[in-house]
NUKE-10245 format. One line per 8 residues: number of its first residue (from 1); their letters; for each residue x negated, y negated, z negated of C-alpha. Coordinates in steps of 0.5 Angstrom, whole numbers, plus 2048, in hexadecimal, padded with zeros to 3 digits. Layout:
# NUKE-10245
NUM) A) X Y Z ~ ...
//
This chain:
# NUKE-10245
1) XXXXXXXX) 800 800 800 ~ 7FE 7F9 802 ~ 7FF 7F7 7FA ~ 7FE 7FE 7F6 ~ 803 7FD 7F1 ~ 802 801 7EB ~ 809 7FE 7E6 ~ 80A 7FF 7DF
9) XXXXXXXX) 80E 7F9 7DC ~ 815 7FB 7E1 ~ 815 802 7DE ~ 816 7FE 7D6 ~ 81D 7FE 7D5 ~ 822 7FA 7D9 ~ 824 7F4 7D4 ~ 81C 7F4 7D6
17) XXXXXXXX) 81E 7EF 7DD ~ 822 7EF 7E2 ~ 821 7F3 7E8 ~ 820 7ED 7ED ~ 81F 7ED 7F4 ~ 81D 7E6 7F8 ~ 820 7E2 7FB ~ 81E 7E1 802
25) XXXXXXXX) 81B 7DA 805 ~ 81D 7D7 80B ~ 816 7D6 80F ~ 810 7D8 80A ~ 808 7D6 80C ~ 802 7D7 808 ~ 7FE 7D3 805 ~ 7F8 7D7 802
33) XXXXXXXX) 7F8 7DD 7FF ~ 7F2 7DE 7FA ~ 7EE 7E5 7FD ~ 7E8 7E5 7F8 ~ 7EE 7E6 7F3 ~ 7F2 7EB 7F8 ~ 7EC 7EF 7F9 ~ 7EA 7F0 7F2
41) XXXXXXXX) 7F2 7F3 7F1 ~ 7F1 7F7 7F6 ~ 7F6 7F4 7FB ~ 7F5 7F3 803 ~ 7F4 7EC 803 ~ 7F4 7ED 80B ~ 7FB 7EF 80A ~ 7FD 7E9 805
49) XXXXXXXX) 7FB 7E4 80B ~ 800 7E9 80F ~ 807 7E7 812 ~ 809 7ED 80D ~ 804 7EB 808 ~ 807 7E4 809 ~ 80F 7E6 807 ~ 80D 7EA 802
57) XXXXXXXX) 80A 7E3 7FF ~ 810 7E0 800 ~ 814 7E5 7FE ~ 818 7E6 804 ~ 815 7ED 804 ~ 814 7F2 7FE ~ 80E 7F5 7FE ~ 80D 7FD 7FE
65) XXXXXXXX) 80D 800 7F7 ~ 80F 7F9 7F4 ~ 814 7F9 7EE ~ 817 7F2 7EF ~ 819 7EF 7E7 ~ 81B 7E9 7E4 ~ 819 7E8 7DD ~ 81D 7E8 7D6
73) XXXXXXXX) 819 7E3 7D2 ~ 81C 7DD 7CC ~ 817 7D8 7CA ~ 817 7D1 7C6 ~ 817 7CC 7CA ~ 813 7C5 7C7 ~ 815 7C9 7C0 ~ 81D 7CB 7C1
81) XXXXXXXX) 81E 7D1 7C2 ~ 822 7D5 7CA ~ 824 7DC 7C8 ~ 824 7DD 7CF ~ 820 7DB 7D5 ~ 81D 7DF 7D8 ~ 81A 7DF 7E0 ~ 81E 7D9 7E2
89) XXXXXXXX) 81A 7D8 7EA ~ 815 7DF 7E9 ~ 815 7E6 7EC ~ 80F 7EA 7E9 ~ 80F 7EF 7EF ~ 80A 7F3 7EC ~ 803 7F5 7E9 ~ 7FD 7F8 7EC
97) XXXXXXXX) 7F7 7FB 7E9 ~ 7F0 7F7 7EB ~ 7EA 7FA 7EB ~ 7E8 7F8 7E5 ~ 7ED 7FD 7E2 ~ 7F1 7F8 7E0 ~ 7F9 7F6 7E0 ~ 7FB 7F0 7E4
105) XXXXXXXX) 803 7ED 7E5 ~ 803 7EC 7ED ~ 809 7E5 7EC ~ 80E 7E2 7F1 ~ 80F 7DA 7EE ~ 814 7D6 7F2 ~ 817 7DD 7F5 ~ 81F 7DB 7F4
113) XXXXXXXX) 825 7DB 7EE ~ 824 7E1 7E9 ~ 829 7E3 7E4 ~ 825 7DE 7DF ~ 826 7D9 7E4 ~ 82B 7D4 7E0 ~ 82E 7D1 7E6 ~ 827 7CF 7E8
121) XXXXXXXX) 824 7D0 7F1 ~ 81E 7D5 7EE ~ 81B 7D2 7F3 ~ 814 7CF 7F2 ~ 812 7C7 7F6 ~ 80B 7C7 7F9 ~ 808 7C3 7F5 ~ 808 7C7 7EE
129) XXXXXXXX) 806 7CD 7F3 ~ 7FF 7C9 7F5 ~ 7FE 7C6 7EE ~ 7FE 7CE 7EA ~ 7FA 7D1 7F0 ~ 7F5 7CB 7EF ~ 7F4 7CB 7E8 ~ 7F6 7D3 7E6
137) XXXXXXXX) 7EF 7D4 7EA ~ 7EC 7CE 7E7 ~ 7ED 7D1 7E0 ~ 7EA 7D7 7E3 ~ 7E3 7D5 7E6 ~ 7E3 7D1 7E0 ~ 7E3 7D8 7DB ~ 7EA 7D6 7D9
145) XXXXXXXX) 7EE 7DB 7D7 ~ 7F5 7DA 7DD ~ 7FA 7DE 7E1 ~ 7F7 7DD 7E8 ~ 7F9 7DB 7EF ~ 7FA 7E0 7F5 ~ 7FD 7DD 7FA ~ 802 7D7 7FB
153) XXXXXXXX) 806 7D5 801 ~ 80C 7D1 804 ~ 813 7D3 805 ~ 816 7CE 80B ~ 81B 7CC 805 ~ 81C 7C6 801 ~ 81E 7C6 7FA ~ 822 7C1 7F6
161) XXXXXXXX) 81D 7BE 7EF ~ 81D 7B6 7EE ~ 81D 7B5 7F6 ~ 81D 7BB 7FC ~ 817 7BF 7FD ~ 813 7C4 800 ~ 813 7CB 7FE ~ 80E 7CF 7FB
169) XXXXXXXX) 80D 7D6 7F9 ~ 806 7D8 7F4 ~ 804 7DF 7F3 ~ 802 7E0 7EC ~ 7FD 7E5 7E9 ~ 7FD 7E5 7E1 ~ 7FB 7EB 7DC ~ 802 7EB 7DB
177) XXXXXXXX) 808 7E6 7D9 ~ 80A 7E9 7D3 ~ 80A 7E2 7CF ~ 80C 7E1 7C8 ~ 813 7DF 7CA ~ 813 7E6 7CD ~ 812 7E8 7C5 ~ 818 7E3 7C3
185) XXXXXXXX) 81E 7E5 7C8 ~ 81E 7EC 7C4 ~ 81C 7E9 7BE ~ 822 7E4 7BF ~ 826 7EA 7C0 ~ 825 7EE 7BA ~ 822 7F3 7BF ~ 81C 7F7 7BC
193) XXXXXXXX) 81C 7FC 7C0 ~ 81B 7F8 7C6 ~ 816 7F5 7C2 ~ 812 7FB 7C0 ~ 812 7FD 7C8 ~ 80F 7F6 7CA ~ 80A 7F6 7C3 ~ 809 7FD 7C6
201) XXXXXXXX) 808 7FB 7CD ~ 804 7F5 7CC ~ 7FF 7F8 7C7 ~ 7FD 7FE 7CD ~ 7FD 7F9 7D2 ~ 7F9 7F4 7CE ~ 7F7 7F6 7C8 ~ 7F6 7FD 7C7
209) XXXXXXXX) 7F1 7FE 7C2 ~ 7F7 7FA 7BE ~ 7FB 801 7BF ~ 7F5 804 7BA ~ 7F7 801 7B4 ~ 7FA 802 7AE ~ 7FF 7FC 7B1 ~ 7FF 7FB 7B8
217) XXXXXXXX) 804 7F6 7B8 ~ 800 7F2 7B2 ~ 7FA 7F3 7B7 ~ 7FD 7F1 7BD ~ 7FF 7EA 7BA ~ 7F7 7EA 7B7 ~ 7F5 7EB 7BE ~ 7FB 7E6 7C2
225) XXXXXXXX) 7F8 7E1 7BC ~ 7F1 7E2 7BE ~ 7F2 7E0 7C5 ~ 7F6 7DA 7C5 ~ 7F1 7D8 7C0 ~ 7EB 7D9 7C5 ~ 7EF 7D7 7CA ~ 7F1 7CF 7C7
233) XXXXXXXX) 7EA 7CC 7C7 ~ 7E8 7CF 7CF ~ 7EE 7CA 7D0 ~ 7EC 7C4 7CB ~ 7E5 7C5 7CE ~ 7E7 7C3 7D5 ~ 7EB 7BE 7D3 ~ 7F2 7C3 7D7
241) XXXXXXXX) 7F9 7C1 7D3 ~ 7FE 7C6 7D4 ~ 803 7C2 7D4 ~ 809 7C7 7D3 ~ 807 7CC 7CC ~ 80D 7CF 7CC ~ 80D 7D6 7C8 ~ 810 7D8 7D0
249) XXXXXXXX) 80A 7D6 7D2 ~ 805 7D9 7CD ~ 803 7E0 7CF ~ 800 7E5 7CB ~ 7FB 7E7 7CF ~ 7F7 7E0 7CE ~ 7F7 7DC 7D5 ~ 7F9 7D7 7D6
257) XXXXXXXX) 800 7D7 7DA ~ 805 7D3 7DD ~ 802 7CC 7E1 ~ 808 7C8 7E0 ~ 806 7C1 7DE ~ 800 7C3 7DC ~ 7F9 7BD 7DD ~ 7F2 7BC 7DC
265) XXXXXXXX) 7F0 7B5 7D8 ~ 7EC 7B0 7DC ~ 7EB 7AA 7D6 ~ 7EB 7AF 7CE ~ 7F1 7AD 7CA ~ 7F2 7B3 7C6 ~ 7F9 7B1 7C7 ~ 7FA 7B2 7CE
273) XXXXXXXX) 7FF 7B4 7D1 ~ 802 7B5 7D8 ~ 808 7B8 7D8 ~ 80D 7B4 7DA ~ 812 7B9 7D5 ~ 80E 7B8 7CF ~ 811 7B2 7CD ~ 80E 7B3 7C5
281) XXXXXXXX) 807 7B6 7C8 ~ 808 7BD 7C4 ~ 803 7C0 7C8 ~ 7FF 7BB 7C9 ~ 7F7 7BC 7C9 ~ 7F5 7BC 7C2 ~ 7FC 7BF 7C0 ~ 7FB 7C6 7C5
289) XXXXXXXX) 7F7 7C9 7BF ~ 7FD 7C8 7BA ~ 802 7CB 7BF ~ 7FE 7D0 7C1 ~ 7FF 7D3 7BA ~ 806 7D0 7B9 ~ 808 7D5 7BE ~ 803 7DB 7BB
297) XXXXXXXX) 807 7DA 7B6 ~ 80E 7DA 7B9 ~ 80B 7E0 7BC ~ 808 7E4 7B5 ~ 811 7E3 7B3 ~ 812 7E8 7B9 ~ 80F 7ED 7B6 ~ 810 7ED 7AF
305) XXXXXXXX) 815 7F3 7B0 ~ 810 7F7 7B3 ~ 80B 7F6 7AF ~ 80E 7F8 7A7 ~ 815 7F8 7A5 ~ 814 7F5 7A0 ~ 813 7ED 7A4 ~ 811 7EA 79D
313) XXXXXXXX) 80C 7EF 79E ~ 80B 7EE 7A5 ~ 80B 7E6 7A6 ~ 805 7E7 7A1 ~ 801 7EB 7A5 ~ 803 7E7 7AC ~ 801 7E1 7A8 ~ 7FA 7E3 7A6
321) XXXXXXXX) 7FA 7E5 7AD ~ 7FC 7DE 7AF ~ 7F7 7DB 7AB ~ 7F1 7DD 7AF ~ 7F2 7D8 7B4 ~ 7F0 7D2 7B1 ~ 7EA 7D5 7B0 ~ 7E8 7D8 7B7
329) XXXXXXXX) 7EB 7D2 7BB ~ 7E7 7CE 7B7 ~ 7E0 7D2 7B8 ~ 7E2 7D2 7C0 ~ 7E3 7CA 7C1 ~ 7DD 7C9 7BC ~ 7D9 7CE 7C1 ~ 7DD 7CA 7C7
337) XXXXXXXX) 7DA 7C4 7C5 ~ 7D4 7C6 7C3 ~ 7D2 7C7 7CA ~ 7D5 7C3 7CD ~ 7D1 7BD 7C9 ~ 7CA 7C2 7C9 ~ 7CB 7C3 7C1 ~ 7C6 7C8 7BF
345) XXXXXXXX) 7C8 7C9 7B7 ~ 7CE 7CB 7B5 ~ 7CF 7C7 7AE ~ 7D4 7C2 7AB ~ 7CF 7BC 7AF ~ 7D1 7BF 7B6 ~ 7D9 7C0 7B4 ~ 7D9 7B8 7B3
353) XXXXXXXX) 7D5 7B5 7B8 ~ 7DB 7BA 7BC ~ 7DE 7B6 7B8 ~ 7DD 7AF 7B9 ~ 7DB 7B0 7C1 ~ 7E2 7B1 7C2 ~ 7E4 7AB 7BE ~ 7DF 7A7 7C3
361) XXXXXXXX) 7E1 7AA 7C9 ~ 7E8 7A8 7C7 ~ 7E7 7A1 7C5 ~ 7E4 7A1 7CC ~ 7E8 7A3 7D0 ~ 7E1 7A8 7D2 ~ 7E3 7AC 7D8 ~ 7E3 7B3 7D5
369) XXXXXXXX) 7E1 7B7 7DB ~ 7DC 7B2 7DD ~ 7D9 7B1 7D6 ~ 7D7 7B7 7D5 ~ 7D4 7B8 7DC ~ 7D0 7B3 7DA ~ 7CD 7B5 7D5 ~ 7CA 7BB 7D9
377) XXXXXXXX) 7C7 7B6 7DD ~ 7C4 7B3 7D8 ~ 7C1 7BA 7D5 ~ 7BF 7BA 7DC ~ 7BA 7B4 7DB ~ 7BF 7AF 7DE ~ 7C0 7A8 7DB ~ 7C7 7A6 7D8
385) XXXXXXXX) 7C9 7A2 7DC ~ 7CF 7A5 7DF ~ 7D1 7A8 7D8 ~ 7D1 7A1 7D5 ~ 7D5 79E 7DB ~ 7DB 7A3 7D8 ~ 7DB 79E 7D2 ~ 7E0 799 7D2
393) XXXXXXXX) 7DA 797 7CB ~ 7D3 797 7CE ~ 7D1 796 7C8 ~ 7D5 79C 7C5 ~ 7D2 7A0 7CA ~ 7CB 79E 7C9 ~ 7CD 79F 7C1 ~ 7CF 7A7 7C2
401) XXXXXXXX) 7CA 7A8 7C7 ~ 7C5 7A7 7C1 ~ 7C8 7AB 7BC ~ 7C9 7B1 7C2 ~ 7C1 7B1 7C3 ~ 7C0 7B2 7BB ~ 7C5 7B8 7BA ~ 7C5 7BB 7C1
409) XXXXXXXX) 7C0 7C0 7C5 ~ 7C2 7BF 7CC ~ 7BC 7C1 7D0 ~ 7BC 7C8 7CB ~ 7C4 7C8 7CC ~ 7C4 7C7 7D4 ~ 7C6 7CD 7D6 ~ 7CC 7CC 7D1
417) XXXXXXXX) 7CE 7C6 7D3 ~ 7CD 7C8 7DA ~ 7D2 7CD 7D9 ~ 7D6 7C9 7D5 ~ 7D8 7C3 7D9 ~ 7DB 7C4 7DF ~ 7D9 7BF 7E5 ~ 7E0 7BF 7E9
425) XXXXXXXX) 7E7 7C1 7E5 ~ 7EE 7BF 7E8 ~ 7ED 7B9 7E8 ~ 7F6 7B8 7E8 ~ 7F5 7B2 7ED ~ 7F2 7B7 7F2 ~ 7F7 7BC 7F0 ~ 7FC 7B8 7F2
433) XXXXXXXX) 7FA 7B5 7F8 ~ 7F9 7BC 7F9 ~ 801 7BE 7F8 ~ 802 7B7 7FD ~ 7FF 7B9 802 ~ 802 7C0 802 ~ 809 7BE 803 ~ 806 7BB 809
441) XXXXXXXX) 804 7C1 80B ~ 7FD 7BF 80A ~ 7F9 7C5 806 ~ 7F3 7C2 807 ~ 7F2 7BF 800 ~ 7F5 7C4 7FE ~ 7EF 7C9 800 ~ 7EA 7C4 800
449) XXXXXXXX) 7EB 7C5 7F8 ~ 7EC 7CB 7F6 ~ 7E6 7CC 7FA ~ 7E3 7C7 7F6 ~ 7E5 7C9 7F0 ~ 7E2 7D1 7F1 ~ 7DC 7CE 7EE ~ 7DD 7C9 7E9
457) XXXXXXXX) 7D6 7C9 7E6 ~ 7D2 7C9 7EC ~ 7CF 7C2 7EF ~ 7D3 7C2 7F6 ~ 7D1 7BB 7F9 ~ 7D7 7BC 7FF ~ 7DC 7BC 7F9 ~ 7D9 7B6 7F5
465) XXXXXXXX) 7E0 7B2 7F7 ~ 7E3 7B8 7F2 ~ 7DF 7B6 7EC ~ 7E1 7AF 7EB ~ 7E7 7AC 7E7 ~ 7EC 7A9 7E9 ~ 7ED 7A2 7EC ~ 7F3 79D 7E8
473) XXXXXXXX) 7F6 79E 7EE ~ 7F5 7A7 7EE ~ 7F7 7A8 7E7 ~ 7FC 7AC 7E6 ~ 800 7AB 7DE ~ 805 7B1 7DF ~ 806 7B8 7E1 ~ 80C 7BB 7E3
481) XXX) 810 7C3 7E1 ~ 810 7C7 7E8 ~ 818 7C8 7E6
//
């Protein structure tokens, strides 16, 4: 089979999903499909660029051995609770086993109505199609844990949102959709043998080694707080907003899922935020390590019946659980930093000039990607000039430099900070520019940028353009849901 199907989460019991064929589109075209990631899950990517791989995208065709479906999910969305969601605009076809042994969902978004639609298109617009394939594989050249893009095309069909739109559909590989919302629709149903199903499922599929001890569903909440607590700081350290922090959309495998209104910060304001539903900044920058726990903890809740009967005892165990995640974030933005500003000690000296660099950086407006980048053209044996040029307070510039040198070791820290501080992220005016372009049928930025950012820490004069902030003019203040 072109894609080697191998599905495990449609043979779960049926309140599971919903059986879901997509629904076809008027006149697909392909705008890339992703054939390093194809060839390592083992799919024909000569197949995909196919007039048949190509209605297989759309989902105008199903694939041979697929088992189409549409998710059950709940979640909290900005902190109240939906006891139904589910896969509204999404059709996992299904998964495929790579050639690293491991499992991976092939997912359809935008491929029409599902049982959880809610009276919405299920359709997705072109421009959150480009934006998750840009960034979902940023996130991954950049070592961040993420869902993947295989392919993204056009359907010949416009979409009603603010105003009429082109339409799109993106090919989404992840480890699986199994979200804490997930968790939360049979938990909100008193169901607990679904749980123990899905607890099952989620362990043997992502945790196994949790199956082995002496309460697997305490270790599969241990193991889901570990990876959200390693997963947090790699965000924190590139500057990258989520934007929508949803229990939907936290996935208990630890990447990072669902790029709706999600951005990177050019000027640091721990603050930030761009999305344009965010109206009280709940997940703004600073506030995505709280959440993240916010959410393990709705999570935790899930599986009290599970694991002891006795829920007093079992909420004094999850919480034991729980709070290990201060500790570990901690150690993991601290490393973050460190080497990101060639810190070599790991002491109380080096966690408060993290500290005050960040209050400086923000005073001043510093572009975040760029003031770190310059740093290691300093480390390098380059002047200061273009880092100071990013203060709004030259003496202030001037004044931490001072105190960098004194606590920091850049030519010893080089290689960190090197791998550390990327030279090209996506920028959200390119992105955008990028999205512009595309519904006028032009791709060009499009490819352009994913070309660029395939190599985000490697010196590429052709894409020096890409490195640099926005003007006044480019700057882009929200970001948008793709619903």
């Amino acid at each position: 089979m072109p894609i080697p199907f191998d599905n495990s989460y449609a043979n779960l019991p049926a309140r599971f999903y919903a059986v879901q064929t997509p629904t076809p589109v008027r006149e697909p075209k392909l705008i890339r499909v992703n054939r390093t990631l194809a060839k390592q899950l083992r799919i024909d990517a000569d197949w995909l660029e196919s007039s048949e791989g190509l209605n297989v995208l759309a989902g105008n065709t199903v694939a041979e051995g697929a088992a189409p479906i549409a998710q059950a999910y709940a979640g909290h969305q900005f902190g109240n609770f939906v006891p139904q969601l589910g896969d509204g605009r999404a059709v996992l076809l299904g998964e495929v086993v790579a050639e690293n042994g491991k499992r991976f969902d092939v997912q359809l978004k935008g491929a029409g109505p599902t049982a959880w639609s809610r009276r919405g298109d299920g359709r997705s617009a072109l421009g959150p199609v480009l934006r998750e394939y840009i960034v979902s594989e940023a996130m991954h050249a950049l070592g961040v844990p993420t869902t993947r893009a295989l392919a993204a095309v056009t359907t010949g069909e416009q979409v009603r949102r603010e105003e009429m739109q082109a339409g799109g559909v993106f090919t989404r590989i992840a480890s699986s959709h199994i979200r804490v919302g997930t968790f939360q629709y049979f938990a909100a149903q008193e169901d607990n043998d679904a749980l123990r199903t899905l607890a099952d499922y989620t362990i043997q599929r992502h945790y196994p080694t949790a199956a082995d001890a002496e309460n697997p569903y305490l270790a599969l909440i241990e193991a889901v707080v570990a990876a959200q607590a390693d997963l947090i700081p790699q965000w924190l350290g590139l500057g990258f907003i989520h934007g929508v922090m949803n229990t939907d959309n936290c996935a208990v495998s630890g990447e990072t899922i669902d790029y709706g209104p999600c951005a990177f910060m050019d000027g640091f304001h721990p603050q930030c935020v761009f999305s344009s539903i965010d109206r009280n900044a709940r997940y703004a920058w600073g506030n995505q390590p709280s959440i993240a726990q916010w959410n393990l903890t709705r999570f935790a809740e899930t599986l009290l019946p599970l694991i002891n009967a006795d829920k007093d005892a079992a909420i004094k165990v999850a919480e034991a659980a729980l709070g290990t995640f201060p500790d570990r974030f901690q150690a993991g933005y601290l490393a973050a930093f460190r080497a990101k500003l060639g810190l070599a000690k790991a002491n109380d000296e080096s966690k408060a000039f993290i500290k005050s660099t960040l209050e400086v950086f923000a005073k001043n407006e510093v572009d975040f990607t760029l003031g770190f980048r310059h740093l290691t053209r300093i480390g390098s044996g380059e002047d200061a000039a273009e880092f100071v040029s990013l203060f709004t307070d030259e003496a202030a510039a001037q004044t931490w430099l001072a105190d960098w040198r004194r606590v920091a070791a850049p030519e010893s820290q080089l290689t960190a900070m090197l791998a550390a501080n990327p030279i090209r992220i996506p920028r959200n005016h390119r992105v955008e520019q990028a999205i512009q372009a595309g519904y006028q049928n032009d791709f060009v930025p499009f490819h352009r940028l994913v070309d660029a950012l395939a190599h985000p820490f490697a010196e590429a004069a052709k894409f020096a353009d890409l490195e640099q902030a926005p003007t006044t003019a480019e700057r882009v203040t929200e970001t948008f849901c793709g619903t």
